[in-house]
N, C-alpha and C positions, 0 to 999 in steps of 0.2 A: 795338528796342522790340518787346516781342512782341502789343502790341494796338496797332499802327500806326493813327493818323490818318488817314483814306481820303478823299479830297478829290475827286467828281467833278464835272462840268460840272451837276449838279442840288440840291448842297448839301455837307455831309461830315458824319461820323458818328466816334464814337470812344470809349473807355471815359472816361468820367466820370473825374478827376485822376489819370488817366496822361496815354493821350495828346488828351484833350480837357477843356482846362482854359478859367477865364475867359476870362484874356487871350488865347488861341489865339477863343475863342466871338466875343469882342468887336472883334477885329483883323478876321475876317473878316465879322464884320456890318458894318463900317468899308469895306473890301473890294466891298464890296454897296451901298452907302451910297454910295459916291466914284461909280457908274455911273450912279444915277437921275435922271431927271429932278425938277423941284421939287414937292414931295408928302410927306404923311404916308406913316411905314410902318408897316403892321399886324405885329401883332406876339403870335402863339397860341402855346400849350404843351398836349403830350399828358397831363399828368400823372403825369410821372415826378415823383418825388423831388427830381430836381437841378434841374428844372423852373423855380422860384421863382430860386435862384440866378443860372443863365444867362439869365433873363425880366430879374433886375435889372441885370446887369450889362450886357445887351445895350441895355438901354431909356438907362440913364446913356450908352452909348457914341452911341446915336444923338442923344440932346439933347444930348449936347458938339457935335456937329457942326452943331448948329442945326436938327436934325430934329424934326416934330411927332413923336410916338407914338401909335397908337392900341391898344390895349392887349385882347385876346380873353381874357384870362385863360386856364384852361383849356379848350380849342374846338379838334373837331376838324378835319382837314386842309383838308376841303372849305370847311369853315365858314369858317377862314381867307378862302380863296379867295374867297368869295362877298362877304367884307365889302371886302377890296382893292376889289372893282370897284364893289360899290355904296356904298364912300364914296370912289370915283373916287382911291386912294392912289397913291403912287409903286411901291409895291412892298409886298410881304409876306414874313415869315421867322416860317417853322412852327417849333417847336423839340421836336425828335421825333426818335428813332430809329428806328420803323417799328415790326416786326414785329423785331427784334434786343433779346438778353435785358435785365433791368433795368441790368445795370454802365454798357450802354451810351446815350448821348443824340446830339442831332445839330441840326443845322440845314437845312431845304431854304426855299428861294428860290423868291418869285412877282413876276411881272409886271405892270404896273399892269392888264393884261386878266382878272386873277384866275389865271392860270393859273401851272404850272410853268413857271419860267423857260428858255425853250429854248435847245438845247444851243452856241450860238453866245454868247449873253448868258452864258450859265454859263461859259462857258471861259476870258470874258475877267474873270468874280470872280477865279476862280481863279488868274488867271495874276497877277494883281494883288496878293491874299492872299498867293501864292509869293514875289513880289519885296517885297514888303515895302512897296508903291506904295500906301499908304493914306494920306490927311489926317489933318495933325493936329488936336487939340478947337478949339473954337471959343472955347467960354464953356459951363462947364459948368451945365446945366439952362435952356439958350438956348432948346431945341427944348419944347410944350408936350408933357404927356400928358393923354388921355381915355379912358376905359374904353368901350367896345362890344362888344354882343352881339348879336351875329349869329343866334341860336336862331331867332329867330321869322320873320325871313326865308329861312332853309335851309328851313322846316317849307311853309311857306308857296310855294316853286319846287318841290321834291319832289310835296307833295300836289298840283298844277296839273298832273303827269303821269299820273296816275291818276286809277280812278271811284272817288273815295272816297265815293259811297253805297254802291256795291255792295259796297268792303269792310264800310264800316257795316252796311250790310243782313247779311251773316254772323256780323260778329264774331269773325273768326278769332284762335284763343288762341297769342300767341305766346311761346316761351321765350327768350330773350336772353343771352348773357355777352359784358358790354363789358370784360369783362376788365381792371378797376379802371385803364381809359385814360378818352379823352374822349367816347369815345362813346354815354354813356348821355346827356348832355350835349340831342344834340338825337332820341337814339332817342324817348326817354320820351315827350315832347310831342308827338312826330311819331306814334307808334303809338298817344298816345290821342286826337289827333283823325283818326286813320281809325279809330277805333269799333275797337282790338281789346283783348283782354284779356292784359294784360304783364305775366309773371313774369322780372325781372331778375337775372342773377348780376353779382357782380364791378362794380355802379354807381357805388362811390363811386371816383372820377380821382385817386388816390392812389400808381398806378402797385407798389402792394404784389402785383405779379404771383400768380396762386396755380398757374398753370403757367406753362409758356415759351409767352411771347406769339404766336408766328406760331402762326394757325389752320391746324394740320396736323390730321390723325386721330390719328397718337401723340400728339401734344400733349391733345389736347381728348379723348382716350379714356374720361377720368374722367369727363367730362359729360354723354357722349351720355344714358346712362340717365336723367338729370332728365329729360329731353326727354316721354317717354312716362309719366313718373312725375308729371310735370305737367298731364296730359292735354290738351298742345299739338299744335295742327295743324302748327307749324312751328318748329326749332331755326336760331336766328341765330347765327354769331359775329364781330363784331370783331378787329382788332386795335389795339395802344394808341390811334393815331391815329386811326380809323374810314374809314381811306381801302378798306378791304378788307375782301370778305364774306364768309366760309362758310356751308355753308346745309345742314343737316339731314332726315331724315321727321321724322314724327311717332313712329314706334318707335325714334330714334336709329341708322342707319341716314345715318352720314358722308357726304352728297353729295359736297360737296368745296366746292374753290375755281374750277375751271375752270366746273362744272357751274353757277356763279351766272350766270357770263357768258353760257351757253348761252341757258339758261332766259331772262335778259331778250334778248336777241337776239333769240328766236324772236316773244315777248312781243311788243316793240317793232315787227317787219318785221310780225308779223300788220296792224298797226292803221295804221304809215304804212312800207310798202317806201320803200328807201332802201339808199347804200352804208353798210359797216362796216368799220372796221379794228381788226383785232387785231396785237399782236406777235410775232417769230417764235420765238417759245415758249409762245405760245398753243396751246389744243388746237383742233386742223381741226376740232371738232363745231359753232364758230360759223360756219365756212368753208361746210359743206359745207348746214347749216341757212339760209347765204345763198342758195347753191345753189337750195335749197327753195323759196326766197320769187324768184327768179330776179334777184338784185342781186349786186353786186359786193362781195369782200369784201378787201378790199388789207390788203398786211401792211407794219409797218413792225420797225425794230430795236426791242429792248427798252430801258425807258424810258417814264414817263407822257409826255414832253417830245416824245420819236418819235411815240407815238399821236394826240398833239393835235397836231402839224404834219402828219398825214397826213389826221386828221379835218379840218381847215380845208383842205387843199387838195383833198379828193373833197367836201368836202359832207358829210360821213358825220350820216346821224341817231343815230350808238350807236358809240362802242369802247370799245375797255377792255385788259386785261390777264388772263390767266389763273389769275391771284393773288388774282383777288376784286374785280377792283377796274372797277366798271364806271363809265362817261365818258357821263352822258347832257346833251349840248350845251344842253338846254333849263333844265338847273339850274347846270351851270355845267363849265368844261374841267378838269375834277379826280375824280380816283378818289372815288366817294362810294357810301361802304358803303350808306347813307341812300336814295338813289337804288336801288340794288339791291333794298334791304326790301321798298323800297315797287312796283316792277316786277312783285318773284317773289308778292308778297300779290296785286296784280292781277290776277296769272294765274291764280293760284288761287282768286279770289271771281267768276271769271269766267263762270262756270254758274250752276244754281239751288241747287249746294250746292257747299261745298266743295271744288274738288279737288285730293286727296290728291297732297301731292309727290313723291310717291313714283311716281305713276304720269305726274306730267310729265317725272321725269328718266328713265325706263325707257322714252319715245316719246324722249331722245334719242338722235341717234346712235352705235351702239355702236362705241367705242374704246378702248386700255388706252394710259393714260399713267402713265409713272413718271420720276421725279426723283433725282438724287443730290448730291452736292456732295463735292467733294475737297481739305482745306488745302493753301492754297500753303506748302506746308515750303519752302526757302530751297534745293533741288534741283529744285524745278517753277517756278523763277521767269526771268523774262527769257528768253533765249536758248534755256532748257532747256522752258520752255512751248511757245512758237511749234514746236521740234523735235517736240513731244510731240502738239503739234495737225497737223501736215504728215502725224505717224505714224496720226493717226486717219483725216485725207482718204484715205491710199491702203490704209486696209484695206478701204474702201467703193469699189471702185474702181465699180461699178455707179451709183454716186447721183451724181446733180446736185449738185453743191457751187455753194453760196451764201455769199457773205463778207460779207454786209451790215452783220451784229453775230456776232462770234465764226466760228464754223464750223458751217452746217448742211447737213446730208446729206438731201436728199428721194429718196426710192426708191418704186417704187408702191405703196400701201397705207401706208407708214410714212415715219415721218422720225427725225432727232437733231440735239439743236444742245450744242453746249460752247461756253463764254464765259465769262469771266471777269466776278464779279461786282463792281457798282458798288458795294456797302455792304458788304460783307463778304471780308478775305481769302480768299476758296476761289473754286473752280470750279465752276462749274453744268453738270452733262448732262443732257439731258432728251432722253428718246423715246418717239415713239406711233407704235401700229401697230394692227391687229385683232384682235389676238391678244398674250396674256402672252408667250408664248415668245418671238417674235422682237422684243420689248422688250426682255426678259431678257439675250437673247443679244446687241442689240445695243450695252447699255448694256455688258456685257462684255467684249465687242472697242473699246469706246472706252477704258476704263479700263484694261485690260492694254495697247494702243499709247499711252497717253499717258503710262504708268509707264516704259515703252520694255525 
């Protein structure tokens, strides 16, 4: 099959009626279902297309089994999460591909803590799903459903992390593209009761993409200019879900996606020091900004499920991921775009005017990061990966090699990690160092030894 079913320890993903159909959606909600204890399961979609479909079909599979339903309708990732814990459910199933283009949809898995199912409970869905170990129906439509929305509770823990006067007292004009997912869902309410003024793209959760969803710079290249053509202090974006931030100037001027995480870091250790974790593909600028603030900053593997087992075991007041995606424990253990908005506006209503983001990302730390990714063609898989990875370890014969997740290379000033990705067939490199060059070069010499 050339768009393989990808089935990890945190949910799986798959094209739409190839290879992720009903019955594959419904077997492994059943899968999920056979583990929990007694409880409603929540049950959110990002606004794809197939959305409605795999909502209905998942919702029937679980009231054969005698399950209640609670039903989010279209709600993003976080919002899920928030409502698992505060209607105390057995579990939650987002139905979302992420940041992967519209062909594709998926499922990820929450805990009755609200959180990403950690990678121990996920291995044992999966291994369940693989053999075929699922229950059969009970009595079809035994289990009740009820519709809930969670908007006004997300709106409601976000804004209790910030000074929503002082945002009031500015009125910072923001521009937005949720990128016809879920996330205008709780942006909207959220941005106008902090008092700002919101020009939306892409609001209606229709999932009718008008670029490719993951907020890159190529991606979002066509947008930047609304940014200053709206005479906004600050450019958002989503992705379908809203688990993930990018963040703009005001001149359009792509910060990025690591730069969200930064930015609330610094934000956050200002007001209450404390540890932080990021993943080890995160960029060192939250590392080295803990530094700053004199706390600790632990890394764990990549994976929301790794960050929240590592934030629960330091204490951490903030992690996140370098994809956008910031964990602030006071709203709840889940990437929330929402959360971020509302950090990088705080810091920026934090004077007696404005200030310009432009001048918080340029006090951060200067580092170049770049990313790549390489299909697994059916000659870099198995036996011929692992070879391909040993050939990257020894062309760094100088660096610390760490095997935590994938392979990373830290050297002074710089590092690289390869790893094979959980959503998507390819492989991820990523490197940062000081300087463009010795990225360049070293993302280079990783790609020519893993080609061999």
């Amino acid at each position: 099959m050339d768009d393989p079913l990808i089935v990890s320890v945190s949910g799986l993903r798959g094209v739409m009626g190839s290879s992720l159909t009903v019955e594959v959606a419904s077997r492994y909600a059943a899968a999920f279902a056979a583990g929990l204890p007694p409880g409603p399961i929540v049950i959110g979609r990002d606004g794809r297309e197939s959305g409605p479909l795999l909502a209905a079909a998942i919702t029937a599979t679980l009231r054969s089994l005698g399950r209640d339903v609670l039903d989010c309708g279209v709600a993003a990732t976080p919002t899920v999460g928030i409502v698992v814990r505060e209607e105390r459910a057995a579990g939650g199933i987002q139905i979302s591909a992420s940041h992967n283009p519209a062909k594709y949809n998926g499922l990820k898995l929450f805990s009755a803590a609200g959180r990403v199912l950690p990678a121990a409970a996920g291995a044992t869905v999966k291994e369940r799903f693989e053999s075929l170990t699922v229950p059969p129906p009970v009595n079809a439509g035994a289990g009740s459903l009820r519709e809930v929305d969670g908007t006004a509770t997300h709106v409601r823990l976000v804004a209790a992390t910030v000074n929503v006067a002082a945002i009031r007292h500015h009125r910072p004009r923001v521009w937005l593209d949720s990128g016809h997912g879920a996330g205008s869902r709780v942006a909207r309410p959220l941005l106008d009761h902090l008092g700002c003024e919101v020009i939306i793209e892409g609001a209606t959760p229709d999932g009718r993409f008008e670029h490719e969803p993951e907020p890159t710079a190529t991606n979002l290249a066509g947008l930047l200019p609304k940014i200053a053509a709206a005479g906004a202090h600050v450019g958002f974006f989503q992705d379908p879900d809203a688990d993930r931030l990018a963040i703009a100037t005001a001149d359009g001027r792509y910060i990025g996606e690591e730069c969200t995480l930064a930015v609330a870091v610094d934000h956050v250790l200002t007001k209450t020091p404390g540890p932080i974790v990021i993943n080890c593909s995160t960029s060192m600028m939250a590392a080295r900004i803990a530094a700053r603030h004199g706390v600790a900053c632990h890394m764990s593997a990549v994976g929301e499920a790794n960050v929240v087992d590592r934030m629960l075991a330091e204490g951490a007041v903030l992690g996140g991921e370098g994809n956008g995606g910031v964990i602030d424990p006071r709203v709840g253990l889940v990437r929330d775009s929402f959360s971020a908005m509302a950090l990088v506006l705080d810091r920026m209503c934090a004077g007696d005017t404005v200030i310009p983001l432009a001048a918080l990302a340029d006090a951060l730390p200067r580092l170049v990061m770049k990313k790549t990714k390489i299909d697994l063609t059916p000659d870099l898989r198995g036996p011929a990966l692992a070879a391909g990875i040993e050939r990257i370890a020894r062309a760094f014969p100088a660096a610390t090699v760490s095997r935590r997740d994938g392979l990373r290379l830290d050297w002074e000033g710089g590092w690289l990690l390869i790893r094979g990705s959980n959503t998507e067939p390819i492989v991820r490199i990523v490197a940062e160092a000081s300087d463009e060059a010795t990225v360049d070069d070293a993302i280079a010499c990783a790609t020519a030894a893993l080609r061999g």
